[in-house]
PDB file with one MODEL, atoms N, CA, C and O in Angstrom:
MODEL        1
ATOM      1  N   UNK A   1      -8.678  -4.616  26.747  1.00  0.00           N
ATOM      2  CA  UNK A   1      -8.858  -3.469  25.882  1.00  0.00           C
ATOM      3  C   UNK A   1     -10.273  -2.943  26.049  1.00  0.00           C
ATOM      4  O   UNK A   1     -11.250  -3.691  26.092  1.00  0.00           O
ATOM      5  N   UNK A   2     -10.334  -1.658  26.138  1.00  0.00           N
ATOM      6  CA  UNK A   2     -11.854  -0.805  26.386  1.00  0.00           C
ATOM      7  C   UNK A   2     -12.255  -0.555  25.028  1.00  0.00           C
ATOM      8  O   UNK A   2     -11.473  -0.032  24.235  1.00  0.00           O
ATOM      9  N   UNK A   3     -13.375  -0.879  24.721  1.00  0.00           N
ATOM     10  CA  UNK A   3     -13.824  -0.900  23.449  1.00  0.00           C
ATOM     11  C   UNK A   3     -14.944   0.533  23.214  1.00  0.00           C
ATOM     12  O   UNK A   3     -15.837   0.629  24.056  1.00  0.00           O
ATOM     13  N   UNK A   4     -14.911   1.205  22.517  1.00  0.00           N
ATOM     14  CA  UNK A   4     -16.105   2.181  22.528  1.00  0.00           C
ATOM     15  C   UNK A   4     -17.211   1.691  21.386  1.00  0.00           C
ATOM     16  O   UNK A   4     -17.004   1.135  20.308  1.00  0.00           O
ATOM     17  N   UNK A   5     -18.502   2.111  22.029  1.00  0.00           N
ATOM     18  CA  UNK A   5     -19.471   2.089  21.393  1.00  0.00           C
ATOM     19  C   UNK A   5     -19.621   2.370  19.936  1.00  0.00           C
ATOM     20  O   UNK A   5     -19.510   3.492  19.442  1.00  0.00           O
ATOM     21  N   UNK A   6     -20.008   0.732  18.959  1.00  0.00           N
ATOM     22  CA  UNK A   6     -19.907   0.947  17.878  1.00  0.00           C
ATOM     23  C   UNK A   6     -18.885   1.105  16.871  1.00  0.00           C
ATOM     24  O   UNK A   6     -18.764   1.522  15.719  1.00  0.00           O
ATOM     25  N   UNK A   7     -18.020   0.456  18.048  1.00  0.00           N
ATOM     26  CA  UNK A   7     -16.682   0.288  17.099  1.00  0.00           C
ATOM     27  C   UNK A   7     -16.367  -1.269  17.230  1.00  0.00           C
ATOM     28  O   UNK A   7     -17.211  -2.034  17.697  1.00  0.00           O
ATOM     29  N   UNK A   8     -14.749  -1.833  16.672  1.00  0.00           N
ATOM     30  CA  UNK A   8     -14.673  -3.120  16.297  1.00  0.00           C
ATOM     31  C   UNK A   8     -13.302  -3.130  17.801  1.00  0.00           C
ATOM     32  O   UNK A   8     -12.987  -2.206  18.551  1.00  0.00           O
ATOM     33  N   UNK A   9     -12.993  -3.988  17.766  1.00  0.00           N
ATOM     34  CA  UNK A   9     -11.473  -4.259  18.257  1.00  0.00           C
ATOM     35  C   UNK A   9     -10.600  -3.681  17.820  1.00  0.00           C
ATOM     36  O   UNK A   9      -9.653  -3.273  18.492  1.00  0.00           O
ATOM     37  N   UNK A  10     -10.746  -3.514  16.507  1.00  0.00           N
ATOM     38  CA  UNK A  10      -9.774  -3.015  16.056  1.00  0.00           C
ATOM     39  C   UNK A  10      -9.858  -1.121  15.193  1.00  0.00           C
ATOM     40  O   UNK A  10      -9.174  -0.438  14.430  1.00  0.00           O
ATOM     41  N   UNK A  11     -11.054  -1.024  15.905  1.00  0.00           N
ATOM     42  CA  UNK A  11     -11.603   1.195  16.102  1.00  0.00           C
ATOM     43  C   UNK A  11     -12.660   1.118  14.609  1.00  0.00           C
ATOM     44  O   UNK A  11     -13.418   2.086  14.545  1.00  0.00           O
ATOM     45  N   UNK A  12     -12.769   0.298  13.656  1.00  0.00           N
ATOM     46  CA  UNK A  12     -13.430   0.631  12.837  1.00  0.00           C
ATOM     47  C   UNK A  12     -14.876   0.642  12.786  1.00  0.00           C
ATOM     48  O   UNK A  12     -15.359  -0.490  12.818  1.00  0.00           O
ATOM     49  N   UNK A  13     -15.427   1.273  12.739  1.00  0.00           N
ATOM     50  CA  UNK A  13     -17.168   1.815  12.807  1.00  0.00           C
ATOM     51  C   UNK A  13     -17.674   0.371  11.935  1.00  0.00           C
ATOM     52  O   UNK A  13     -17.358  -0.065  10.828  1.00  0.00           O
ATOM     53  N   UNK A  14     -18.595  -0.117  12.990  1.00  0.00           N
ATOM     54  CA  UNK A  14     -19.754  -1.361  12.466  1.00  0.00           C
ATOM     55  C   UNK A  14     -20.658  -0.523  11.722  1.00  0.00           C
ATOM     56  O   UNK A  14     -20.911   0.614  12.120  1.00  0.00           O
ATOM     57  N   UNK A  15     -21.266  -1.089  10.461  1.00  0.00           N
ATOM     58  CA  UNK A  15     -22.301  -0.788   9.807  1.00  0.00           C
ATOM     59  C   UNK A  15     -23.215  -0.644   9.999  1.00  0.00           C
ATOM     60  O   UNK A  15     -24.047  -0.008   9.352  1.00  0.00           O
ATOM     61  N   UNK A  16     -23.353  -1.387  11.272  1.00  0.00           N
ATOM     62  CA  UNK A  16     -24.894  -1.700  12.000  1.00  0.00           C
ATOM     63  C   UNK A  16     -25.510  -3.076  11.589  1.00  0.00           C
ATOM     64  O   UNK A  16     -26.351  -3.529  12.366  1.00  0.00           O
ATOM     65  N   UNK A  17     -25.145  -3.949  10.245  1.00  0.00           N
ATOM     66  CA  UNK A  17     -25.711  -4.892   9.840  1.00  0.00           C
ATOM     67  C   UNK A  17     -25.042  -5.840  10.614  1.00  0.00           C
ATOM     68  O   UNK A  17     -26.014  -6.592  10.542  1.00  0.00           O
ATOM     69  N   UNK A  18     -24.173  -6.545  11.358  1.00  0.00           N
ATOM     70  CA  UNK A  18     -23.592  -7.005  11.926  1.00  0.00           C
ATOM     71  C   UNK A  18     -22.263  -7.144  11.287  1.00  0.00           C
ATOM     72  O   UNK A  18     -21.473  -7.642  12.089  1.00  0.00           O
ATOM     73  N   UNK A  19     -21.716  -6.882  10.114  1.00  0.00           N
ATOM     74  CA  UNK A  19     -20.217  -6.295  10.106  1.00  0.00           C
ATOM     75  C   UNK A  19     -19.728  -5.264  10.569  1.00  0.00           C
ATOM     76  O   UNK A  19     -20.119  -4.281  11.200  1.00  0.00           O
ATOM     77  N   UNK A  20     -18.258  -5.874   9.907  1.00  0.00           N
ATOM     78  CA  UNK A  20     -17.543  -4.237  10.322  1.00  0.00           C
ATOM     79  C   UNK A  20     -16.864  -3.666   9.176  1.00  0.00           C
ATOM     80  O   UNK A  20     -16.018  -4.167   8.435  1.00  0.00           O
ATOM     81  N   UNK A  21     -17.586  -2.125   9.178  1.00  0.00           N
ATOM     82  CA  UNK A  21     -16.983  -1.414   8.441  1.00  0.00           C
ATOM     83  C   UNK A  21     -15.674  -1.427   7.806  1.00  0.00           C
ATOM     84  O   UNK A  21     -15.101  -0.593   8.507  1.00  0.00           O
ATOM     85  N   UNK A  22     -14.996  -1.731   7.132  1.00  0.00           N
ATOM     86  CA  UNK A  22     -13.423  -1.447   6.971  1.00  0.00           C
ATOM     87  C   UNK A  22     -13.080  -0.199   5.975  1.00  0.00           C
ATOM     88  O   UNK A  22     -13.462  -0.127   4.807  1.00  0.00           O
ATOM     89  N   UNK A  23     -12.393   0.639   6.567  1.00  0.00           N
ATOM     90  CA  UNK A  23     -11.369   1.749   5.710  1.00  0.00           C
ATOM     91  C   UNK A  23     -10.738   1.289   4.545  1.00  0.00           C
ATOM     92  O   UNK A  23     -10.055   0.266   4.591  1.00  0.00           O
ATOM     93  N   UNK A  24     -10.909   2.022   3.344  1.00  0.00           N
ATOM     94  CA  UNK A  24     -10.378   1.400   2.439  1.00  0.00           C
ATOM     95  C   UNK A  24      -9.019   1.611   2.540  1.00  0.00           C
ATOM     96  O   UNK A  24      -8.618   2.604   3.147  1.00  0.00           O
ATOM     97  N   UNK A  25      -7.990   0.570   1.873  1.00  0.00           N
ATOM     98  CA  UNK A  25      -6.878   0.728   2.413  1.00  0.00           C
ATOM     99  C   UNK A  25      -5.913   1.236   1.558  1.00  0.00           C
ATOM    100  O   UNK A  25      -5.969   0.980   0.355  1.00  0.00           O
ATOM    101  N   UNK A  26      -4.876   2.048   2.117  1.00  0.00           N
ATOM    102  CA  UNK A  26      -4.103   3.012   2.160  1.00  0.00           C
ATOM    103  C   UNK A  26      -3.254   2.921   0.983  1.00  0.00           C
ATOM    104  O   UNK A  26      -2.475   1.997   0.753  1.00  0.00           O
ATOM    105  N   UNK A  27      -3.526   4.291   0.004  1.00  0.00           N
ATOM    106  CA  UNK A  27      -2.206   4.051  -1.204  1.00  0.00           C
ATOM    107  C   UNK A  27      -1.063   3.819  -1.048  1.00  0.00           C
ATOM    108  O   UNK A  27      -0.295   4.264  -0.196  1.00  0.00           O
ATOM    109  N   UNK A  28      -0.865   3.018  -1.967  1.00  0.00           N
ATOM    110  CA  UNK A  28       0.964   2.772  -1.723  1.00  0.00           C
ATOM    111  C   UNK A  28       1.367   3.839  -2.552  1.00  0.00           C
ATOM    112  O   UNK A  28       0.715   4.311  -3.484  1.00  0.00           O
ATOM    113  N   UNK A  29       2.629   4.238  -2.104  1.00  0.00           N
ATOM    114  CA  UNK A  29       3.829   5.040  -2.871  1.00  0.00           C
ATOM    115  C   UNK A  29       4.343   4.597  -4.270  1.00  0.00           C
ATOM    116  O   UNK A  29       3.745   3.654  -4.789  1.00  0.00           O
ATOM    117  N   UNK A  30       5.273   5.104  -4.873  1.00  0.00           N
ATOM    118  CA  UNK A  30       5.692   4.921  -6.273  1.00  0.00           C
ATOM    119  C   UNK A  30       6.667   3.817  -5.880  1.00  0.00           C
ATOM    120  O   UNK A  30       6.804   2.943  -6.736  1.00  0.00           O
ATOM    121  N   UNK A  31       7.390   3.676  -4.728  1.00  0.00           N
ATOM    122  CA  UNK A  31       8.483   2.863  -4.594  1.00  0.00           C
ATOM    123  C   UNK A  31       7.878   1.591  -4.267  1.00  0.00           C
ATOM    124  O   UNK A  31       8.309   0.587  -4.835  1.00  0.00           O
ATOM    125  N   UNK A  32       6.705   1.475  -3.222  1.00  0.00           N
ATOM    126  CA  UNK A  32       5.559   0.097  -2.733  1.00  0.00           C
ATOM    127  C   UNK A  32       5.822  -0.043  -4.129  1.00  0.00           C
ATOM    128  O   UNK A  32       6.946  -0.537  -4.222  1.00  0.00           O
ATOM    129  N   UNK A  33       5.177   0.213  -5.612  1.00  0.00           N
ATOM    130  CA  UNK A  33       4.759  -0.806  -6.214  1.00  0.00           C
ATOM    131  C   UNK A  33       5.927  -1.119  -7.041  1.00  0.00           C
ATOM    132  O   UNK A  33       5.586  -1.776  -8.025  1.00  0.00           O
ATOM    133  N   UNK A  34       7.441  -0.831  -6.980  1.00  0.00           N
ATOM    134  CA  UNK A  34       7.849  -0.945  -7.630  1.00  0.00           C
ATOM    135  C   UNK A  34       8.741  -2.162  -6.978  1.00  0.00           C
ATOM    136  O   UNK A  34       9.330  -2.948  -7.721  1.00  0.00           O
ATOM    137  N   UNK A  35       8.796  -2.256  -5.777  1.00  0.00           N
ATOM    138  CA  UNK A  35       9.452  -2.825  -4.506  1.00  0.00           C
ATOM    139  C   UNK A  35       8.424  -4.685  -4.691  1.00  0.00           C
ATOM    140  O   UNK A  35       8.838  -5.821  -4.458  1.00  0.00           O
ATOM    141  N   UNK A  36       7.280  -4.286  -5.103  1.00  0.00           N
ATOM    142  CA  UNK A  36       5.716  -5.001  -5.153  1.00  0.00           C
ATOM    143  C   UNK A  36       6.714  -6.355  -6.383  1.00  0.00           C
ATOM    144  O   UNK A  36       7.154  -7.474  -6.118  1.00  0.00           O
ATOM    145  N   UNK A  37       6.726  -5.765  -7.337  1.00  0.00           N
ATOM    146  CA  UNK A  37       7.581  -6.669  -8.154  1.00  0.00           C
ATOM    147  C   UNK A  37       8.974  -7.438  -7.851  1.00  0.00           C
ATOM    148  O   UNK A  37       9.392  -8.590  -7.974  1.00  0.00           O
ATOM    149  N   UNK A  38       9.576  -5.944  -7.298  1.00  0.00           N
ATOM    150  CA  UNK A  38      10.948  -6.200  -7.658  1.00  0.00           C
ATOM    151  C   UNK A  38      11.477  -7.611  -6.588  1.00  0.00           C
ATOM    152  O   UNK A  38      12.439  -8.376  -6.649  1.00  0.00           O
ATOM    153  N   UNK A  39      10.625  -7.510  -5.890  1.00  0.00           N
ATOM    154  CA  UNK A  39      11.120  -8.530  -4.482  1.00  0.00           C
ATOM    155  C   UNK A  39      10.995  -9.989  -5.043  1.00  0.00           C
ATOM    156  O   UNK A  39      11.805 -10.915  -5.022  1.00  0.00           O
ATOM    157  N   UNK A  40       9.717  -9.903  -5.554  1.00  0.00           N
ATOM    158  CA  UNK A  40      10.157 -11.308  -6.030  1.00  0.00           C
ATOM    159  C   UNK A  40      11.424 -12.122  -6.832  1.00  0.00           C
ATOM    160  O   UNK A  40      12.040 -13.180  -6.699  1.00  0.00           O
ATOM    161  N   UNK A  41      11.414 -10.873  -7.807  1.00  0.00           N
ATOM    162  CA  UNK A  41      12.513 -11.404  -8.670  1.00  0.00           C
ATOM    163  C   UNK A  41      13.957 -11.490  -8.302  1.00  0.00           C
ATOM    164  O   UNK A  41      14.797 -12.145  -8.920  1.00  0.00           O
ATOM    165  N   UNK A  42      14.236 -10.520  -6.875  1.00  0.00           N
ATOM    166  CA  UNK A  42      15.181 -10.872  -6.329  1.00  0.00           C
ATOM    167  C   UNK A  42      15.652 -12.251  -5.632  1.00  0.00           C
ATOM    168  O   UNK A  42      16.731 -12.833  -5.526  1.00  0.00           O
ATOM    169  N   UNK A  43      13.859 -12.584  -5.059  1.00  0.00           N
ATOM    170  CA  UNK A  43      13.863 -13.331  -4.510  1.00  0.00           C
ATOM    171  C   UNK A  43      14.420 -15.059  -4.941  1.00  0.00           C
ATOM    172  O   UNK A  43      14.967 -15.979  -4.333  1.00  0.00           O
ATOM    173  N   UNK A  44      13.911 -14.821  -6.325  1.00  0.00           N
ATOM    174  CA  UNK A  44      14.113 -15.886  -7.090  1.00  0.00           C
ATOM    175  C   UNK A  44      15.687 -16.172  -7.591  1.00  0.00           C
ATOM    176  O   UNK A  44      16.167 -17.157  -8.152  1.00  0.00           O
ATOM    177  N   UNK A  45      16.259 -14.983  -7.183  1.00  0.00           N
ATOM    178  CA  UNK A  45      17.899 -15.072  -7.823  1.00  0.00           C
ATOM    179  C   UNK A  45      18.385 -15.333  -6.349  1.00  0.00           C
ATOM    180  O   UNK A  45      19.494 -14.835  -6.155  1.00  0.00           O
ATOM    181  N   UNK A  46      17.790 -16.056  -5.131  1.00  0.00           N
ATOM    182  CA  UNK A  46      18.638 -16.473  -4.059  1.00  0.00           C
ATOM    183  C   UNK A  46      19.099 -15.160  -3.170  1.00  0.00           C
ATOM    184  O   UNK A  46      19.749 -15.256  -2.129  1.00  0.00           O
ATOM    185  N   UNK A  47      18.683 -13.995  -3.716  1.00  0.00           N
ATOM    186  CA  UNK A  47      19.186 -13.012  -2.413  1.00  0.00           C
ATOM    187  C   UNK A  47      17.589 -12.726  -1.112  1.00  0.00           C
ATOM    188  O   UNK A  47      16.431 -12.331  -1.250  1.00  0.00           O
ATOM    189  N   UNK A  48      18.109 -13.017  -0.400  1.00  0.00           N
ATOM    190  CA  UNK A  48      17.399 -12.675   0.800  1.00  0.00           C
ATOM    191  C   UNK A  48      17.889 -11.794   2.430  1.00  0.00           C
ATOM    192  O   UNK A  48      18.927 -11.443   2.990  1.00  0.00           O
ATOM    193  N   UNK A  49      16.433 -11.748   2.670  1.00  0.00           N
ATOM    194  CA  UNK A  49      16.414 -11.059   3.723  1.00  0.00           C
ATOM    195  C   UNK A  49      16.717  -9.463   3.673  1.00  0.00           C
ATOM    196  O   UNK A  49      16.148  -8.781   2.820  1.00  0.00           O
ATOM    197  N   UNK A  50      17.491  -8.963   4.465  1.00  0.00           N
ATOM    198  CA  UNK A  50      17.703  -7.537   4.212  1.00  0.00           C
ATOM    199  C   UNK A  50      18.234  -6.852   3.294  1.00  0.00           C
ATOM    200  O   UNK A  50      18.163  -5.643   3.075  1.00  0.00           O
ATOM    201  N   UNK A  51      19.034  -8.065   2.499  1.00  0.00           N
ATOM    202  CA  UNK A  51      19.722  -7.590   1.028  1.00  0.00           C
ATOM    203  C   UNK A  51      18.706  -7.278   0.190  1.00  0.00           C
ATOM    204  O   UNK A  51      19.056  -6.331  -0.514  1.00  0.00           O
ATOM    205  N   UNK A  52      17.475  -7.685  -0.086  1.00  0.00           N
ATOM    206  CA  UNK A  52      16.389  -7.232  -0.559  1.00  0.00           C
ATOM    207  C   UNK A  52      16.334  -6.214  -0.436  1.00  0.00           C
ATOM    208  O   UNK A  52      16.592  -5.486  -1.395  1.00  0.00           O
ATOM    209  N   UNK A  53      15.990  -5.708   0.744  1.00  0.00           N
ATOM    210  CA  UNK A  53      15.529  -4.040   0.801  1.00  0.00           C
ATOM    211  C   UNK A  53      16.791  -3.151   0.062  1.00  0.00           C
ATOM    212  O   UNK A  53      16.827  -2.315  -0.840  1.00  0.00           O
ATOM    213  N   UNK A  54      17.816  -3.806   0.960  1.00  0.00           N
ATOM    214  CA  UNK A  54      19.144  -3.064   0.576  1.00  0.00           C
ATOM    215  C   UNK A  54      18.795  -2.410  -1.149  1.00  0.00           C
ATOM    216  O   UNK A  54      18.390  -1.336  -1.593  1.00  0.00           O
ATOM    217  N   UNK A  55      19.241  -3.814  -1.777  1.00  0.00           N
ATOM    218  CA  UNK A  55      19.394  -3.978  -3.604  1.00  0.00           C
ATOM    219  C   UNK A  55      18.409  -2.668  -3.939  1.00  0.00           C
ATOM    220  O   UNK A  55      18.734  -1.576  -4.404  1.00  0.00           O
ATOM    221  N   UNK A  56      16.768  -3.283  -3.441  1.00  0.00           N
ATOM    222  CA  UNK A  56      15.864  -2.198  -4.217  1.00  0.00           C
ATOM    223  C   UNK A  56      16.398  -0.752  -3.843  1.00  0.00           C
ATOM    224  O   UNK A  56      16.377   0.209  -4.611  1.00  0.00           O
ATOM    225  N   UNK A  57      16.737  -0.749  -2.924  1.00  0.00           N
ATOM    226  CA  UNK A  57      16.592   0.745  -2.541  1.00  0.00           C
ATOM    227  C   UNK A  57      17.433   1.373  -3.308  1.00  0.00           C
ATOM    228  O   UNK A  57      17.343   2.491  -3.817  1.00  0.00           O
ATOM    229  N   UNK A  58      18.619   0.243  -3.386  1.00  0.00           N
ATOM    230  CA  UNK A  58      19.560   1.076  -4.045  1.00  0.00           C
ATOM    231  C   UNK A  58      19.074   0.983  -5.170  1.00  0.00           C
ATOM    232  O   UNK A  58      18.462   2.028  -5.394  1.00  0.00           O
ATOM    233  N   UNK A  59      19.004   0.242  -6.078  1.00  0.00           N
ATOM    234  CA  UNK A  59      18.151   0.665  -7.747  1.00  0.00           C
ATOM    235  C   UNK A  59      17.827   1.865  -7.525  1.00  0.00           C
ATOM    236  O   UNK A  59      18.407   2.873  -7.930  1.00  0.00           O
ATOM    237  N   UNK A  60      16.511   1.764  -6.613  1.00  0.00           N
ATOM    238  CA  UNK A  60      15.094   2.780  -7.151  1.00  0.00           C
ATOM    239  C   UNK A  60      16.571   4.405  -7.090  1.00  0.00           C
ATOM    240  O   UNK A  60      16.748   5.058  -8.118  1.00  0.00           O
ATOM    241  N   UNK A  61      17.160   4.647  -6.143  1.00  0.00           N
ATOM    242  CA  UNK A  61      17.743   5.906  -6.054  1.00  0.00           C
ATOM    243  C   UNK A  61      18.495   5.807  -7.586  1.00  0.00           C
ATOM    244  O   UNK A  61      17.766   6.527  -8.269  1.00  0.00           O
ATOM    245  N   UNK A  62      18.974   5.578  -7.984  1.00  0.00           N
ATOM    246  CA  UNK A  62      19.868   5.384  -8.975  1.00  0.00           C
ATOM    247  C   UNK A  62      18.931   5.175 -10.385  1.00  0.00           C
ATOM    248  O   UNK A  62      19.320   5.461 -11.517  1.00  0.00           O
ATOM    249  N   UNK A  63      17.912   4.739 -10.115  1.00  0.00           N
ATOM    250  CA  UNK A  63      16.699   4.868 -11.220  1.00  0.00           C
ATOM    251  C   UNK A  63      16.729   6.453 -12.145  1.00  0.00           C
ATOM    252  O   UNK A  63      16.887   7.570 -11.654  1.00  0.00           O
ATOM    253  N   UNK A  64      16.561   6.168 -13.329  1.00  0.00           N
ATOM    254  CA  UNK A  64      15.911   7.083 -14.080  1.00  0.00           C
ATOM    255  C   UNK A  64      14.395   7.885 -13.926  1.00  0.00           C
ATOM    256  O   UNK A  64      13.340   7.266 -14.065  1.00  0.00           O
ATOM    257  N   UNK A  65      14.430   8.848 -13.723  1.00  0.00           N
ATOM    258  CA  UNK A  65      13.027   9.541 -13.643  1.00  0.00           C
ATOM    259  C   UNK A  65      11.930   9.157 -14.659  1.00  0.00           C
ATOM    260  O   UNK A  65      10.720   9.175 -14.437  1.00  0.00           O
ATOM    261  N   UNK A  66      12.677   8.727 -16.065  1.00  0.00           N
ATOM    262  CA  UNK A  66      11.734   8.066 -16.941  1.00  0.00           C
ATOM    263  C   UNK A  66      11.599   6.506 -16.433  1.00  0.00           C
ATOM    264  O   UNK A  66      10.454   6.057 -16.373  1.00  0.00           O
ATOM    265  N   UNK A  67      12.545   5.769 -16.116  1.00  0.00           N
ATOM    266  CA  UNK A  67      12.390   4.506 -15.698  1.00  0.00           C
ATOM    267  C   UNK A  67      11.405   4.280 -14.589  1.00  0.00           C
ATOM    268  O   UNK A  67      10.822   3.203 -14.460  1.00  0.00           O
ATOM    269  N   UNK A  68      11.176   5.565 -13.584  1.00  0.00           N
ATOM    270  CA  UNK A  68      10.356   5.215 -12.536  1.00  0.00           C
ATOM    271  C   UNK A  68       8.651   5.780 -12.700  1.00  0.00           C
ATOM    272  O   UNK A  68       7.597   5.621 -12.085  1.00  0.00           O
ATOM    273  N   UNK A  69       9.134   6.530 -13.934  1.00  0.00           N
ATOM    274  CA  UNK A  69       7.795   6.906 -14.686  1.00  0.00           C
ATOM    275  C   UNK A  69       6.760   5.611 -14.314  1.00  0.00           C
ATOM    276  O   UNK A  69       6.401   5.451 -13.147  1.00  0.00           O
ATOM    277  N   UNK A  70       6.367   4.819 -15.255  1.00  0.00           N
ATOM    278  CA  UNK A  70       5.684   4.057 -14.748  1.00  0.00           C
ATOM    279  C   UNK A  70       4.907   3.441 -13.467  1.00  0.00           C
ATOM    280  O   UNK A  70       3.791   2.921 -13.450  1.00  0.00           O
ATOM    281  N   UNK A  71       6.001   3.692 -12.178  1.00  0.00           N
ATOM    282  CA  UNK A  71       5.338   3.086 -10.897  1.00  0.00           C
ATOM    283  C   UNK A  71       4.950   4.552 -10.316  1.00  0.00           C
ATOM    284  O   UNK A  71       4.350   4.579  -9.242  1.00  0.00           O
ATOM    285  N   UNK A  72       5.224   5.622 -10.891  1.00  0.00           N
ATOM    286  CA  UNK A  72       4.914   6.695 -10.222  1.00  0.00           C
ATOM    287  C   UNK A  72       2.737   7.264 -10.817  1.00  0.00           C
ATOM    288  O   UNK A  72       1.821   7.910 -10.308  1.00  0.00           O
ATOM    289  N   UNK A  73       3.018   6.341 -12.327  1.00  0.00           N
ATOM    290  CA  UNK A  73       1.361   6.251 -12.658  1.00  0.00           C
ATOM    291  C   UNK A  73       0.582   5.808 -11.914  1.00  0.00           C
ATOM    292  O   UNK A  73      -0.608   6.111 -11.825  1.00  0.00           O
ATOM    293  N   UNK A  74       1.252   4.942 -11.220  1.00  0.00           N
ATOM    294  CA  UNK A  74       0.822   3.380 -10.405  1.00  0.00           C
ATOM    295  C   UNK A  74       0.014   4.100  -9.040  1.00  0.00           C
ATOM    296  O   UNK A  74      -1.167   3.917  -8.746  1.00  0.00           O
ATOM    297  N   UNK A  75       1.141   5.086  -8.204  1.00  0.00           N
ATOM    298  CA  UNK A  75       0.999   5.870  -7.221  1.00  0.00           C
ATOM    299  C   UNK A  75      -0.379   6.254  -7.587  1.00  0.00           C
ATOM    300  O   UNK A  75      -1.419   5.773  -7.138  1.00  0.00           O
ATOM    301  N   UNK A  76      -0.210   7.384  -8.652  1.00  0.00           N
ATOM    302  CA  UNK A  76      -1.115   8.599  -8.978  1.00  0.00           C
ATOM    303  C   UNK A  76      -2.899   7.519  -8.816  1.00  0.00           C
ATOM    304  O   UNK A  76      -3.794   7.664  -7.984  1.00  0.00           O
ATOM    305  N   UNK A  77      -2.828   6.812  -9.643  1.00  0.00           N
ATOM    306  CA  UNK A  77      -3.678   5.952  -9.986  1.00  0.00           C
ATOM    307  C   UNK A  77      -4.416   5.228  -8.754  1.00  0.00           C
ATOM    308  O   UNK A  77      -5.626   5.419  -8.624  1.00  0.00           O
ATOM    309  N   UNK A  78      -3.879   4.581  -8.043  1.00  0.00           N
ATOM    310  CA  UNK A  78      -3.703   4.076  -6.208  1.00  0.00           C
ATOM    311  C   UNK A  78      -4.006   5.036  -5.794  1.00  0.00           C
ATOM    312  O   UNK A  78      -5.136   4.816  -5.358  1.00  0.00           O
ATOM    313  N   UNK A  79      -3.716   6.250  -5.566  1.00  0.00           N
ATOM    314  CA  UNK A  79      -4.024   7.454  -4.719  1.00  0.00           C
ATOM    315  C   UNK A  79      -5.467   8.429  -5.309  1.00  0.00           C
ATOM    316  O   UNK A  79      -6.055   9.311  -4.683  1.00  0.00           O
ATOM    317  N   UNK A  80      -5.686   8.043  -6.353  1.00  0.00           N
ATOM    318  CA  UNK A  80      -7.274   8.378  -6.906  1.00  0.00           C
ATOM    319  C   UNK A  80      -8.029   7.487  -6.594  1.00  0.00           C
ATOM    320  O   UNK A  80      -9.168   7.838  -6.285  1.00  0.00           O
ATOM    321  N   UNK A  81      -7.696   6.034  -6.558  1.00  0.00           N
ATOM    322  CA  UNK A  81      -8.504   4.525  -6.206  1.00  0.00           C
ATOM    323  C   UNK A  81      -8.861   5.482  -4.901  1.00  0.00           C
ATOM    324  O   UNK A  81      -9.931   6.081  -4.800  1.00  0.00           O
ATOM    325  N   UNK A  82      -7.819   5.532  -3.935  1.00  0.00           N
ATOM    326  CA  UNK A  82      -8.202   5.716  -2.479  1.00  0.00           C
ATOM    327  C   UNK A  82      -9.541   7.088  -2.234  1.00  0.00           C
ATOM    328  O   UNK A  82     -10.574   7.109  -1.566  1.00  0.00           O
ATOM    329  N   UNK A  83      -9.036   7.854  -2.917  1.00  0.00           N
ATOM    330  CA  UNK A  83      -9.999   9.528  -2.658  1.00  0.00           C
ATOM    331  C   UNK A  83     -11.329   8.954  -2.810  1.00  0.00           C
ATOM    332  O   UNK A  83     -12.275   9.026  -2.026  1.00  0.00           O
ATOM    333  N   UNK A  84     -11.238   8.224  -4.231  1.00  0.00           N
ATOM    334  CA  UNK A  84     -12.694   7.669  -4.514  1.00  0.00           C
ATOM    335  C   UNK A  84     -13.250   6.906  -3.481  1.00  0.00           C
ATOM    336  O   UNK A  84     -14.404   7.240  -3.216  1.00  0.00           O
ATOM    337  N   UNK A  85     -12.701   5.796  -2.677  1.00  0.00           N
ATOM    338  CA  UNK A  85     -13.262   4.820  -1.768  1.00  0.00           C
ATOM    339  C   UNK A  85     -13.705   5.903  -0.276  1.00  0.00           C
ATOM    340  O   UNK A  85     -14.828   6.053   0.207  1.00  0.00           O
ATOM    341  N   UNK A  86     -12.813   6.328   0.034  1.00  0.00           N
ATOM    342  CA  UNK A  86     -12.962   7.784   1.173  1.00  0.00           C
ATOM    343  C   UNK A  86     -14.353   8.141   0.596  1.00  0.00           C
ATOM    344  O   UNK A  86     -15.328   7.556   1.067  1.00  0.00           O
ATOM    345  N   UNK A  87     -14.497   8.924  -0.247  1.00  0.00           N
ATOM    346  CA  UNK A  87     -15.293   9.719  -0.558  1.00  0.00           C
ATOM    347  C   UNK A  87     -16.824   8.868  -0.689  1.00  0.00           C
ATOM    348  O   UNK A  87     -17.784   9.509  -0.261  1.00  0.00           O
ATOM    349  N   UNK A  88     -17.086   7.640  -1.184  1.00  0.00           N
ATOM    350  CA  UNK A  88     -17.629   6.430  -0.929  1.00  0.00           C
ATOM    351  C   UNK A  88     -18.096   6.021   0.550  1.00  0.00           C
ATOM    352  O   UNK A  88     -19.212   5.677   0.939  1.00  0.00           O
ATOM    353  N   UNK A  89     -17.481   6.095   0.910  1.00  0.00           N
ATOM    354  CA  UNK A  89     -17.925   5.422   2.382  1.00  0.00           C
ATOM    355  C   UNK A  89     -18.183   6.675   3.310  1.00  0.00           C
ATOM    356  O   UNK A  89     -18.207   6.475   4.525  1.00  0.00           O
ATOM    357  N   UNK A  90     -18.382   7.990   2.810  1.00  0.00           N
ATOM    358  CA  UNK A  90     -18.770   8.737   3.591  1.00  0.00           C
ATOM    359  C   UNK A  90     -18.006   9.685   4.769  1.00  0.00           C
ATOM    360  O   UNK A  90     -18.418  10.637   5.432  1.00  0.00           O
ATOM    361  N   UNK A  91     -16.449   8.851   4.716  1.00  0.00           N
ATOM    362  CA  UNK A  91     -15.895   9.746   6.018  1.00  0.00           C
ATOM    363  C   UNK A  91     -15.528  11.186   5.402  1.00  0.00           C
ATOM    364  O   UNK A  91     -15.087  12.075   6.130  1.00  0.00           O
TER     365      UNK A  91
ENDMDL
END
């Protein structure tokens, strides 16, 4: 791999102090955090693997707009965390 000047292995701009910079990382969606919970508790009732995704997905569609109220704060909230850290680190 060709590396450019002042970057990491993996493209992120060194500080110069001898770390590396990292991007703050990326908001999740209303469904990430709702998916964030829900997996476990599936998990714990013995369903696995792709039935996971399956189950949530199907909930979240079938969800109430007030029921998803909540993880959609979650979004809004996550996605202001992020502007702020952006805006922070200068890019």
């Amino acid at each position: 791999m060709v590396k450019k000047a002042g970057t990491s292995a993996s493209g992120s701009k060194s500080n110069g102090g001898g770390g590396v910079k990292k991007d703050p990382k990326e908001p999740k969606n209303s469904y990430m955090h709702y998916a964030a919970g829900r997996r476990e508790e599936l998990k714990e009732q013995g369903i696995k693997g792709h039935r996971i995704h399956k189950k949530m997905g199907k909930e979240w569609r079938e969800m109430e707009d007030e029921d998803k109220k909540p993880y959609i704060d979650m979004a809004e909230e996550d996605q202001q965390r992020y502007e702020r850290e952006i805006e922070a680190s200068g890019d």
